[in-house]
N, C-alpha and C positions, 0 to 999 in steps of 0.2 A: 349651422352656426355652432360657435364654440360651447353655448349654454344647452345645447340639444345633447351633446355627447356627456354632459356632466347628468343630463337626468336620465341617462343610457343606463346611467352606471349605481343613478338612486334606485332605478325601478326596482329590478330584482330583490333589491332590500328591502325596499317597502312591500311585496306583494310575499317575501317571502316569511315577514314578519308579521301578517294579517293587514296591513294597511294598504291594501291594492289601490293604487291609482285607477283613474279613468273606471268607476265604477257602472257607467253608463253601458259599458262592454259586456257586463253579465248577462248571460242569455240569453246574448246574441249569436249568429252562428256564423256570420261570415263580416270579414274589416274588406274595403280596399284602400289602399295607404300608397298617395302619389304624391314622391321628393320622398323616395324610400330610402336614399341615402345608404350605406350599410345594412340595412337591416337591424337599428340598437332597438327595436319594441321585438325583436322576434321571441323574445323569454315572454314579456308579456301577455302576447297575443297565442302561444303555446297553452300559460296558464288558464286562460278563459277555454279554450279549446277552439280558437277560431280557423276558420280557411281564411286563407289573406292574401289578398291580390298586392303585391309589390310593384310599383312602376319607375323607375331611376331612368334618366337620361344618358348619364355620362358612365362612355365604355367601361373604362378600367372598376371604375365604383361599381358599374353594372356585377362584373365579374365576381369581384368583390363579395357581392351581397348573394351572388347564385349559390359561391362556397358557403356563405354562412346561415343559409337555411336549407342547406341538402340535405341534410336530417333531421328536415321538418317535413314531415309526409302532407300536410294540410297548405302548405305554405309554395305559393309557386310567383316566378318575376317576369315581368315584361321589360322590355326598353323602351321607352319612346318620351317624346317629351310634349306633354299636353299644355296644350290653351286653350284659347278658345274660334280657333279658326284650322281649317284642314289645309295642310301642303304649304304652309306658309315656310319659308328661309331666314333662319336667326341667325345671330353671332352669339352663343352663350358662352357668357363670361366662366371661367372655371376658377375657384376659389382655395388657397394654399393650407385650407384647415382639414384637408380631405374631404375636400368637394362640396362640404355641407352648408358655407354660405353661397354656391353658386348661382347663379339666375342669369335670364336674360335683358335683367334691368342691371344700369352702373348704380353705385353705390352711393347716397348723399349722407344721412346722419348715421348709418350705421356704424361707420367709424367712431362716433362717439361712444360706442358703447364696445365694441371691439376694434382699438385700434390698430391692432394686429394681422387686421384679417385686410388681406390685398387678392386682388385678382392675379394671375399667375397666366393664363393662357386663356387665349378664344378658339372657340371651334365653332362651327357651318355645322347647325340642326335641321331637320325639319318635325316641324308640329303634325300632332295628330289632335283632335277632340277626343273627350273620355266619349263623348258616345258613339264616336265611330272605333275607334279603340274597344270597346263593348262587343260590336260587331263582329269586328276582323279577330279578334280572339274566340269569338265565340261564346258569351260572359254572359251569364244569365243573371241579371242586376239581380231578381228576387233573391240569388244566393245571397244576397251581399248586404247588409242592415245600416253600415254603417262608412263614412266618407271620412279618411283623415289625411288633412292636405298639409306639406311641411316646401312650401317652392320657392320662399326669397322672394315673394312681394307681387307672385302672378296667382294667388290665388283664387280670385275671384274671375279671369280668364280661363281657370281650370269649370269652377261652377256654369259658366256662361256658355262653353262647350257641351255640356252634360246637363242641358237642358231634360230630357227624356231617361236618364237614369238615376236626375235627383229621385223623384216622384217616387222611388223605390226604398229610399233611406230612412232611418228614422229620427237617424244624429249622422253631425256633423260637426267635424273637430279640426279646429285650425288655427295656426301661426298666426298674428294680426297685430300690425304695431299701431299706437292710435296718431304717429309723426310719422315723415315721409323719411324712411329710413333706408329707400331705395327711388330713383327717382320715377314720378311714377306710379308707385307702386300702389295697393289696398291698402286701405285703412280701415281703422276699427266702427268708424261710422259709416262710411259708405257698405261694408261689408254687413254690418247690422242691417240697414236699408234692405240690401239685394236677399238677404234673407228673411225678410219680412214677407217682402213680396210672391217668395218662393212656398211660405207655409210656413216658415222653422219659425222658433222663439229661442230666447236665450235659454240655455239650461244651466251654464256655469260660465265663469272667467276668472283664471286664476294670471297675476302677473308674473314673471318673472326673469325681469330685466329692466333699468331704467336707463334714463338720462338724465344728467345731472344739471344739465339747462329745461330739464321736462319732455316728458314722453315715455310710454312704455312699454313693453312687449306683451302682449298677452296670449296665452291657450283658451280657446273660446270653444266649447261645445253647445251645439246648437240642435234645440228637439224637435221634432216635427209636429205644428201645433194639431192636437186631436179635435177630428171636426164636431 
C-alpha cells in the first residue's frame, strides 16, 4: 500500500540517525518477510545484520526485488504465494501502486483511505503454506527468530498454514486494520485471539493510517509469551 512505500523511505533515516525502528530485531539473526513487495526493509534488515527470507507473489515485482538485494549476500527470495491451504487456485487481484496493495481479497473500506488505489489486472496463482514452503526450500525455521507478514488482509491465512514453524519465532510483525478494509479480510481482534492462542502477546502497536468515519491501520508486533 501507498503508506508502506512512505516508511521505505523514513526507515533509512531513522536508523541512520540512531533512532532504528523495529527495535525488537536486535539480536536477532534471521527475519522471514512474506508480501516482500520490493524489498523497501532491505537497508534495514542489512543494518541489524539479518539473513532474510523474501517471499512476493507477483512475477514482475518478484524480479524486481531479486535485483534489489543482489548485493545483499545474507538476503535471498522466493516466489510463491502463501495461505493457509496447499495447491489451492486464486484470482489475485494486482494493484496500480506497484503491486503493494495487491491481494486475493477485493477491496471494501480501503478505498477510504487510499482512494487511488484500484485493481489493474488478475492473474491465476497457486498457494503454498509457509510450512510446506519450509520444506521444499529446505528452511531451517531455527535460522529464522522472527515472522513479518505485509499481504493485504490474508494474513492470518498465512499464520494458519505455518502452524509448525510459528513454534520457532519469537516475534511476530504484522499489517492489521481493526475495519474490514478488504472484504474478508483479518482484523485487529480476531488477529489478537489467534495469537493468543498460539503463545504470543502483544509487544507493541503503532497506527499509522485512519479513516475518517473510523478505523485504523496498525503495525502490530507480537512476543512469544515466556513460559
Amino acid at each position: 500500500m501507498v503508506i508502506s512505500r512512505i516508511k521505505s523511505i523514513i526507515v533509512p533515516l531513522q536508523y541512520r540517525f540512531g533512532t532504528s525502528p523495529d527495535p525488537f530485531l536486535q539480536g536477532l539473526s534471521g527475519v522471514v518477510h512474506v508480501g516482500a513487495n520490493v524489498g523497501q526493509e532491505r537497508h534495514l534488515y542489512q543494518h541489524y545484520g539479518l539473513n532474510v527470507l523474501w517471499v512476493e507473489p507477483i512475477p514482475d515485482i518478484f524480479a524486481e526485488l531479486q535485483n534489489n538485494i543482489r548485493s545483499y549476500a545474507k538476503q535471498q527470495a522466493c516466489q510463491a504465494l502463501v495461505t493457509d491451504v496447499e495447491d489451492q487456485s486464486y484470482q489475485f487481484n494486482i494493484a496500480n501502486n506497484k503491486g503493494a496493495s495487491s491481494s486475493i481479497l477485493a477491496f471494501k473500506k480501503h478505498k477510504d483511505i487510499w482512494p487511488d488505489v484500484d485493481y489493474t489486472t488478475t492473474v491465476t496463482m497457486t498457494s503454498v503454506t509457509l510450512d510446506s514452503l519450509f520444506k521444499q526450500q529446505q528452511i531451517k525455521p531455527s535460522d529464522y527468530q522472527a515472522l513479518i507478514m505485509d499481504t493485504q488482509g490474508t494474513e492470518l491465512l498465512v499464520l494458519k498454514g505455518g502452524l509448525e514453524v510459528l513454534t520457532h519465532f519469537q516475534y511476530i510483525k504484522t499489517e492489521v486494520p481493526d475495519f474490514e478494509a478488504y472484504e474478508g479480510c483479518c482484523q485487529l481482534v480476531e488477529m489478537n485471539h489467534f495469537m493468543a492462542t498460539q503463545g504470543y502477546e502483544e509487544f507493541s502497536r503503532q497506527s499509522f493510517a485512519s479513516r475518517a468515519e473510523g478505523g485504523r491501520y496498525f503495525d502490530v508486533v507480537y512476543r512469544r509469551r515466556v513460559a
